[in-house]
VOPADO-590089 format. One record per residue (C-alpha): residue number from 1; x, y, z. Coordinates in pm, whole numbers. Example, Ala and Ser with C-alpha at 12.3 -4.5 7.8 and 13.67 -1.06 7.14 Angstrom:
BEGIN
@k = 1 | u = 1230 | v = -450 | w = 780
@k = 2 | u = 1367 | v = -106 | w = 714
//
This chain:
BEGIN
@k = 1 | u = -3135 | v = 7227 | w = -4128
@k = 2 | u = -2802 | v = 7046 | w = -4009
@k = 3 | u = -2473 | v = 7052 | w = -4189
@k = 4 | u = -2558 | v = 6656 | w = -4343
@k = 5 | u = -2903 | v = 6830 | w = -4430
@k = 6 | u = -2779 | v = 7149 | w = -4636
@k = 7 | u = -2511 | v = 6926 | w = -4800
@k = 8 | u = -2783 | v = 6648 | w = -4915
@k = 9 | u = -2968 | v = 6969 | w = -5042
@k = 10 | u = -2680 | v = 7058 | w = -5230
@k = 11 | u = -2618 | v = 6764 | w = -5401
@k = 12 | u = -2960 | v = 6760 | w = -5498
@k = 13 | u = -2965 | v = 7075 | w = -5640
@k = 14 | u = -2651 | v = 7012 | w = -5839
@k = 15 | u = -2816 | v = 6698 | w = -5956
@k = 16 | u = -3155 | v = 6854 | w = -6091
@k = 17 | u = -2957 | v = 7160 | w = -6259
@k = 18 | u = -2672 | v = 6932 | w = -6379
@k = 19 | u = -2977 | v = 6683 | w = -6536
@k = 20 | u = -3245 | v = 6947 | w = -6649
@k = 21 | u = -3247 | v = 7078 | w = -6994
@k = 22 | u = -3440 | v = 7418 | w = -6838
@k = 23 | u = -3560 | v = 7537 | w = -6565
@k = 24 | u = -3914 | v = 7410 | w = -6595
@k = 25 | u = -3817 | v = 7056 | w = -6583
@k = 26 | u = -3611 | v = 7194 | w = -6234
@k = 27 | u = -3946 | v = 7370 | w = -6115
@k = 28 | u = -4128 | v = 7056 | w = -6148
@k = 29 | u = -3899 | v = 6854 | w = -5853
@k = 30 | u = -4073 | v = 6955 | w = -5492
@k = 31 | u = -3836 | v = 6915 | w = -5167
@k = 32 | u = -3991 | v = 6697 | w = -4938
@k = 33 | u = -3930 | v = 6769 | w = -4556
@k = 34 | u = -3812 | v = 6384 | w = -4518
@k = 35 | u = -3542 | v = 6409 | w = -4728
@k = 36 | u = -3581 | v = 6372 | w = -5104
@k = 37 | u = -3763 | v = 6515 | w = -5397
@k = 38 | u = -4007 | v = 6466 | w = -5618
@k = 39 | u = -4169 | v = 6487 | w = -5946
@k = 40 | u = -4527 | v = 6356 | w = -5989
@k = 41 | u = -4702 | v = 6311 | w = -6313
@k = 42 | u = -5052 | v = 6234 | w = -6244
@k = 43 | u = -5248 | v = 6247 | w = -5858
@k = 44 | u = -5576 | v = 6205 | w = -5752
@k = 45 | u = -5769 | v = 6508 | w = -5657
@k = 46 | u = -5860 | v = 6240 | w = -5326
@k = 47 | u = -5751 | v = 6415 | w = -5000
@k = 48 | u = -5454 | v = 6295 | w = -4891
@k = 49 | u = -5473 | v = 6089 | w = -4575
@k = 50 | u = -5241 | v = 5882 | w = -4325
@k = 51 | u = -5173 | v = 5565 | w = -4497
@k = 52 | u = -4922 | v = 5446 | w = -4195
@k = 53 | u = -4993 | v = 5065 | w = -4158
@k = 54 | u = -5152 | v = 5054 | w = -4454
@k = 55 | u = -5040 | v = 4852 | w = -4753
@k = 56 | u = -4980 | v = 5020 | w = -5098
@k = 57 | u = -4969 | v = 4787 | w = -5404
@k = 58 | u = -4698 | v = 4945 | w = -5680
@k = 59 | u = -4557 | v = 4914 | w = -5973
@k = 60 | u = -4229 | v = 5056 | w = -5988
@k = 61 | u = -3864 | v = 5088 | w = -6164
@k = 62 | u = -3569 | v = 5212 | w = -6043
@k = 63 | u = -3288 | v = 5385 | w = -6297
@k = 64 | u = -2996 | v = 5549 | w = -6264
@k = 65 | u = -2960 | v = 5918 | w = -6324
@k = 66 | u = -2826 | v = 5849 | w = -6636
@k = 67 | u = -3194 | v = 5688 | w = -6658
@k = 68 | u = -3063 | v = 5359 | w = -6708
@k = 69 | u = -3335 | v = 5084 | w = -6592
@k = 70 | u = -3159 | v = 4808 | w = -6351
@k = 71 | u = -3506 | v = 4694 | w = -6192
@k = 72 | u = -3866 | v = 4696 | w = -6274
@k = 73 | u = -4114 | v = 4488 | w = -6040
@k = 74 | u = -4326 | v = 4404 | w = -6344
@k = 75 | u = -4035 | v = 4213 | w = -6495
@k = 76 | u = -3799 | v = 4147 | w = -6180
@k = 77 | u = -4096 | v = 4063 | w = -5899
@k = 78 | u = -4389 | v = 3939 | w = -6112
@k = 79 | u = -4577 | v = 4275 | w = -6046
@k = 80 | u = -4637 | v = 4117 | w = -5698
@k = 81 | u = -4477 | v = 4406 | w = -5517
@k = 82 | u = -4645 | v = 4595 | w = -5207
@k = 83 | u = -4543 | v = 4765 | w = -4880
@k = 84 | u = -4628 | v = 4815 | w = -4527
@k = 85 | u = -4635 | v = 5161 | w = -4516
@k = 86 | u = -4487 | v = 5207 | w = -4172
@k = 87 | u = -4161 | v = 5499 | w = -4268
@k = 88 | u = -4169 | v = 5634 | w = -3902
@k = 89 | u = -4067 | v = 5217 | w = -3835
@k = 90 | u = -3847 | v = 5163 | w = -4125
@k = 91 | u = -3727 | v = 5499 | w = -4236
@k = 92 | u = -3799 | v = 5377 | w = -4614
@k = 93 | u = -3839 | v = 5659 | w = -4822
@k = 94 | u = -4060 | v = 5492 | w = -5066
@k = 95 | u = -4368 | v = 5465 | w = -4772
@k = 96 | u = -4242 | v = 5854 | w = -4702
@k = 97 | u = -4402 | v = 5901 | w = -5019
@k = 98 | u = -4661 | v = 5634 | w = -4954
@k = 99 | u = -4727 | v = 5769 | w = -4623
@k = 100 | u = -4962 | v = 6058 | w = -4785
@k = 101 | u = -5024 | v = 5874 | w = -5132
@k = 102 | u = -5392 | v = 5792 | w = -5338
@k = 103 | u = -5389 | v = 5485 | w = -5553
@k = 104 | u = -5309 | v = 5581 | w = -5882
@k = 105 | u = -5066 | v = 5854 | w = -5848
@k = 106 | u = -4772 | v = 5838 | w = -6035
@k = 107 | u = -4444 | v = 6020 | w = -5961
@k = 108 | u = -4026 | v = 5981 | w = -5923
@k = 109 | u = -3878 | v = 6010 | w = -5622
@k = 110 | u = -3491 | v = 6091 | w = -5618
@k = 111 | u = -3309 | v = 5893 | w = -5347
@k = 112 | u = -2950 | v = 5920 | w = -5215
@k = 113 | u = -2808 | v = 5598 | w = -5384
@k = 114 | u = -2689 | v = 5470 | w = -5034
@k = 115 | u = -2971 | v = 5494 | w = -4911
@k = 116 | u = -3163 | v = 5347 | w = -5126
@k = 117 | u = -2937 | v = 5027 | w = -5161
@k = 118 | u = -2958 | v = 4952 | w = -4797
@k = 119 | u = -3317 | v = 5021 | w = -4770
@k = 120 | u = -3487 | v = 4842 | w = -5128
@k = 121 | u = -3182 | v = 4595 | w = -5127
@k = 122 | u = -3047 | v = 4540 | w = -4790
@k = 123 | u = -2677 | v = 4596 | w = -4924
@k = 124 | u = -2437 | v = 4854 | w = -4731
@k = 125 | u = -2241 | v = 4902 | w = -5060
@k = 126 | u = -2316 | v = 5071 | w = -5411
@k = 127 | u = -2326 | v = 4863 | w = -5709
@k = 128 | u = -2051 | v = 4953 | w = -5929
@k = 129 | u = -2322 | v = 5076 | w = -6238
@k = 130 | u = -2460 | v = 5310 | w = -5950
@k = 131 | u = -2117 | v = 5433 | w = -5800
@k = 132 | u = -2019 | v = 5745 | w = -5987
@k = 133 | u = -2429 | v = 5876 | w = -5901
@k = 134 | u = -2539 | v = 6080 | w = -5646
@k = 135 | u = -2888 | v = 5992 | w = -5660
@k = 136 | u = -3140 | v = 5670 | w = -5827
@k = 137 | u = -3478 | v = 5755 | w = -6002
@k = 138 | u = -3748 | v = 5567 | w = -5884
@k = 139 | u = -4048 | v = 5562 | w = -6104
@k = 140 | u = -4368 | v = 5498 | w = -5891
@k = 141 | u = -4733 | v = 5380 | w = -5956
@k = 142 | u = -5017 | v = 5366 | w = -5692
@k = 143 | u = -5222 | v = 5098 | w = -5797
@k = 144 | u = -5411 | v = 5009 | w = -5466
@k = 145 | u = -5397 | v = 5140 | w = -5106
@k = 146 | u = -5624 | v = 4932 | w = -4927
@k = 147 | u = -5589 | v = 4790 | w = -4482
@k = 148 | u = -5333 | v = 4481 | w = -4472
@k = 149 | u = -5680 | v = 4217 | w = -4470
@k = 150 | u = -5709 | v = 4329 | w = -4831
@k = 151 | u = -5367 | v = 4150 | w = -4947
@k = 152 | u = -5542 | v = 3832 | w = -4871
@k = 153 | u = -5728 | v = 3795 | w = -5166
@k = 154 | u = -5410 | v = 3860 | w = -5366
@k = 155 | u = -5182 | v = 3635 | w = -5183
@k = 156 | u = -5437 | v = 3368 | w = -5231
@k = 157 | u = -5377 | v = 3440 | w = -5609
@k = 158 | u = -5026 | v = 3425 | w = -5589
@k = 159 | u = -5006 | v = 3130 | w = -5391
@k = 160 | u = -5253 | v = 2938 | w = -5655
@k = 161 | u = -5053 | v = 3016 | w = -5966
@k = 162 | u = -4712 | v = 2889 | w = -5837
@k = 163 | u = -4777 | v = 2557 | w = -6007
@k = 164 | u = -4864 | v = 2748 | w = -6317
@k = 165 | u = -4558 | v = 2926 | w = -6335
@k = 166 | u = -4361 | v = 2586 | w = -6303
@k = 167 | u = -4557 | v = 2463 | w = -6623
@k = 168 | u = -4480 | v = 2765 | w = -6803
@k = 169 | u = -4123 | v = 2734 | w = -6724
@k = 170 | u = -4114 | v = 2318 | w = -6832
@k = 171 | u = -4302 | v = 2427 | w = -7150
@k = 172 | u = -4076 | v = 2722 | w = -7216
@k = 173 | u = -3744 | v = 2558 | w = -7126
@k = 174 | u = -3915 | v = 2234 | w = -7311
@k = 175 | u = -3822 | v = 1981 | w = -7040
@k = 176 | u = -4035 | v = 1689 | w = -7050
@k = 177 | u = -3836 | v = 1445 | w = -6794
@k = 178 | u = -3994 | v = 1628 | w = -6452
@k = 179 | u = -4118 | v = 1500 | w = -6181
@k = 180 | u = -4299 | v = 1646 | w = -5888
@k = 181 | u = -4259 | v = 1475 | w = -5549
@k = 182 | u = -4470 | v = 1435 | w = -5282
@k = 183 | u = -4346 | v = 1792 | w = -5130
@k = 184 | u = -4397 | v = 1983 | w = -5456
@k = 185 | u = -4039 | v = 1978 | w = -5537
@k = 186 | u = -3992 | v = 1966 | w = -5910
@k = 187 | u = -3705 | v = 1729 | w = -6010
@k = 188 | u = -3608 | v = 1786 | w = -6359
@k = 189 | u = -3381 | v = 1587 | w = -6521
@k = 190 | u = -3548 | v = 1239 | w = -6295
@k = 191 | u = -3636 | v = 1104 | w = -5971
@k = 192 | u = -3497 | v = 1162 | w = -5643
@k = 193 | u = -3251 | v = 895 | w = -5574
@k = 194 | u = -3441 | v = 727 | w = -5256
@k = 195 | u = -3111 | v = 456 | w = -5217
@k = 196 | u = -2947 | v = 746 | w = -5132
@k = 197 | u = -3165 | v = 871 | w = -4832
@k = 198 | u = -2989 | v = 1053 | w = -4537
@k = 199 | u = -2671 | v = 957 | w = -4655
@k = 200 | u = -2617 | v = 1284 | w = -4555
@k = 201 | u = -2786 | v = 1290 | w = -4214
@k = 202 | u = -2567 | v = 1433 | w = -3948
@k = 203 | u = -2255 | v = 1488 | w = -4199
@k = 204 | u = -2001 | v = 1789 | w = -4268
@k = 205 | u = -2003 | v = 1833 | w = -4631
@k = 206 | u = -1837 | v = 2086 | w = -4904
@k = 207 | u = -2152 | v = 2216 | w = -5089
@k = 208 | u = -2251 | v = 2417 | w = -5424
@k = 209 | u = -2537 | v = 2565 | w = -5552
@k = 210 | u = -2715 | v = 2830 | w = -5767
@k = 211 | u = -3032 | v = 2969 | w = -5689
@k = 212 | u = -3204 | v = 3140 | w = -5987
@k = 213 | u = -3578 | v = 3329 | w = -6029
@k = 214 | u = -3770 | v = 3138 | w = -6323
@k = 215 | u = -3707 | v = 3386 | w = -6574
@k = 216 | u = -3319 | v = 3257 | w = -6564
@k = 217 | u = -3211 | v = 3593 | w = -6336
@k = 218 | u = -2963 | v = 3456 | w = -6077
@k = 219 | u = -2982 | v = 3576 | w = -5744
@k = 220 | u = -2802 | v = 3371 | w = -5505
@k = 221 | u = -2502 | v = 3111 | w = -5471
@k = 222 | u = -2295 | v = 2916 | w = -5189
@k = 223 | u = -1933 | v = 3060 | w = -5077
@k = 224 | u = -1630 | v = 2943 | w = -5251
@k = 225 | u = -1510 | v = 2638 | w = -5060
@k = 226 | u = -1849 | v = 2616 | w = -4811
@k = 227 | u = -1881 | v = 2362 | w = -4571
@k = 228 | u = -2213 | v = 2300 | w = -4357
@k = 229 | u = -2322 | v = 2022 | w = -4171
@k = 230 | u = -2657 | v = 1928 | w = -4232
@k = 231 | u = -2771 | v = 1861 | w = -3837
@k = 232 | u = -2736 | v = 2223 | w = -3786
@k = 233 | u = -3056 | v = 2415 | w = -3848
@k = 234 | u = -3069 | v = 2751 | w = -4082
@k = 235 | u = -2765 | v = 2739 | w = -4270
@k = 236 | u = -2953 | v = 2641 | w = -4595
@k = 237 | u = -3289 | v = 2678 | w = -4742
@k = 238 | u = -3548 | v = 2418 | w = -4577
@k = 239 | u = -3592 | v = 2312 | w = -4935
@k = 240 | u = -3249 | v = 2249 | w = -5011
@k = 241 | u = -3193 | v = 2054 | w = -4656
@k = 242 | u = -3472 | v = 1845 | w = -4764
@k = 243 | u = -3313 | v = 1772 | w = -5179
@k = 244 | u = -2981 | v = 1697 | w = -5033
@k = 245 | u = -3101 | v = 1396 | w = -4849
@k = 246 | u = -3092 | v = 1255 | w = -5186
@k = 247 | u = -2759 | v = 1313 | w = -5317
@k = 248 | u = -2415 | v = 1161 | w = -5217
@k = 249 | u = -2065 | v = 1266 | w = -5294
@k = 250 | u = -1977 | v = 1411 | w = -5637
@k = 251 | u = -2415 | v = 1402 | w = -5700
@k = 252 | u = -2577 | v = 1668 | w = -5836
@k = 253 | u = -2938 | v = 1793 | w = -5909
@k = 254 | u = -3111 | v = 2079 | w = -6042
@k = 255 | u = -3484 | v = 2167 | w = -5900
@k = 256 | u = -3780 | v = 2388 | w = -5836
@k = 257 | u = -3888 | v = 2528 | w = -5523
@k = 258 | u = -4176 | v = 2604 | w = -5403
@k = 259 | u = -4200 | v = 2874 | w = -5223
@k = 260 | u = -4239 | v = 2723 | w = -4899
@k = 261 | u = -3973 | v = 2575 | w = -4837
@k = 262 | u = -3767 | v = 2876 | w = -5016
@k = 263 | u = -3901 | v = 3248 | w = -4902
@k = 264 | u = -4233 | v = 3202 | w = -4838
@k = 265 | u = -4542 | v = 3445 | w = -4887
@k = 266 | u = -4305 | v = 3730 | w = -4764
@k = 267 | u = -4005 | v = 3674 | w = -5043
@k = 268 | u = -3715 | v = 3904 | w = -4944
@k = 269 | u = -3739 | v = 4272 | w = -4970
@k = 270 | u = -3664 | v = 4345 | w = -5390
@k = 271 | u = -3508 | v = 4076 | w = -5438
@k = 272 | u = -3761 | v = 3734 | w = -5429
@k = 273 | u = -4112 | v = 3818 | w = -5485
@k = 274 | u = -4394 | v = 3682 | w = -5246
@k = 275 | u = -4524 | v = 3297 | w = -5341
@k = 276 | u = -4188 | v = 3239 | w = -5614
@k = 277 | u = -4094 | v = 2875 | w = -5706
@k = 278 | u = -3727 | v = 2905 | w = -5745
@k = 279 | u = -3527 | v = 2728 | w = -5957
@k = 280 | u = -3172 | v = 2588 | w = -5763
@k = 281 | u = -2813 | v = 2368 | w = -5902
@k = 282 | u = -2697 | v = 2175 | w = -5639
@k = 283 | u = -2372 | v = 1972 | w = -5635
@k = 284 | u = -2258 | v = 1732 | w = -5335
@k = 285 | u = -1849 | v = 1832 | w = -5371
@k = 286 | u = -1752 | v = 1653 | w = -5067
@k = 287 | u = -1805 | v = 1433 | w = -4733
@k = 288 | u = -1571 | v = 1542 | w = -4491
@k = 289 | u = -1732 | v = 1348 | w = -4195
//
């Protein structure tokens, strides 16, 4: 074992005994060879295979070690989230664990923070709630392990209740003024403003927006001061390309996605779920051409 090795081993160590009330809650960590321990709390007596290229469908919830829940894919990714289990590809340690998993085991896996943020969230830096810890607890449930063909079914699921979970959303928020255009964009507040069409063709403009998830949890929004030119392909969204043809200076709208023309049936790693309608603010600050 190499000197980064014996020192990740260390800090593991101090973790468990620093976090343990005795030493049977230490005993009941394993060292995996990959990297990272683990605790399970229920397996199947199924012999463990290869799952590599498989896909494992999971419920899971990552804490801090002060066990201090920041995301739970039931709540955060409308239980929709699975993984290729490919770890000699990706180096995820979640399909590590995958990698020899049965559906329905259960277990935590203790992951070097910085690790973990750049693999589950694509971020090279520590959240501040997360800086001061050495590891984060991820809580893990198998519920299906099945060859990628059998994700079909369930994306065909997904993809079917999208519309649903824009009713639920007018009927919760209790917006009655919608309307749904001939893309599947959800206007609320009115109509799309057709006098107004490609106003903004071929212009530099100052824009703002606000993307959130339907249950109100905000996940994206534009640089202070950004400019974009709407003839240049992939700076925005397709969907919000397309809504801004409908706006002028000082306009602003506020819509629903769907998922096509936001993420698609892939989302983005934990942060959009497969097949989400997301809700966006858009304001028009500026034409500058």
């Amino acid at each position: 074992m190499g000197k980064i090795g014996k020192l990740f081993l260390f800090v593991m160590v101090s973790f468990i005994l620093n976090s343990c009330k005795n030493k049977s809650e230490l005993e009941e960590y394993t060292y995996h060879p990959k990297g990272f321990y683990y605790q399970l709390f229920s397996f199947s007596d199924n012999v463990k295979k290869d799952n590599t290229n498989y896909i494992a469908l999971i419920n899971a919830m990552y804490k801090t070690q002060a066990d201090s829940a920041f995301w739970n894919s039931t709540v955060d990714f409308d239980d929709k989230f699975y993984l290729k289990i490919n770890p000699n590809k990706s180096g995820n340690t979640i399909e590590q664990f995958l990698q020899g998993a049965n559906a329905e085991d259960s277990v935590c896996l203790l992951i070097k923070n910085k690790d973990f943020f750049k693999q589950q969230f694509y971020s090279k830096t520590v959240p501040a709630f997360s800086a001061n810890d050495s590891v984060v607890k991820v809580y893990l449930k198998v519920k299906g392990i099945f060859r990628e063909s059998g994700v079909d079914s369930l994306e065909n699921l997904w993809a079917k209740n999208e519309n649903l979970l824009v009713e639920n959303y007018l009927k919760k928020e209790l917006i009655q003024e919608a309307f749904t255009d001939s893309l599947n964009v959800c206007w609320l507040g009115g109509k799309p403003n057709y006098n107004n069409l490609n106003v903004l063709k071929n212009k530099t403009l100052s824009l703002t927006y606000k993307g959130y998830l339907l249950n109100g949890k905000q996940f994206d929004e534009s640089p202070v001061n950004w400019q974009v030119n709407t003839s240049t392909p992939d700076q925005m969204l397709k969907g919000i390309n397309y809504v801004i043809k409908f706006l002028n200076k000082g306009e602003n709208t506020k819509i629903i996605l769907p998922s096509y023309l936001a993420f698609g049936p892939y989302g983005i790693g934990n942060i959009i779920p497969p097949y989400t309608p997301l809700l966006y603010e858009i304001t028009i600050n500026d034409i500058l051409n």
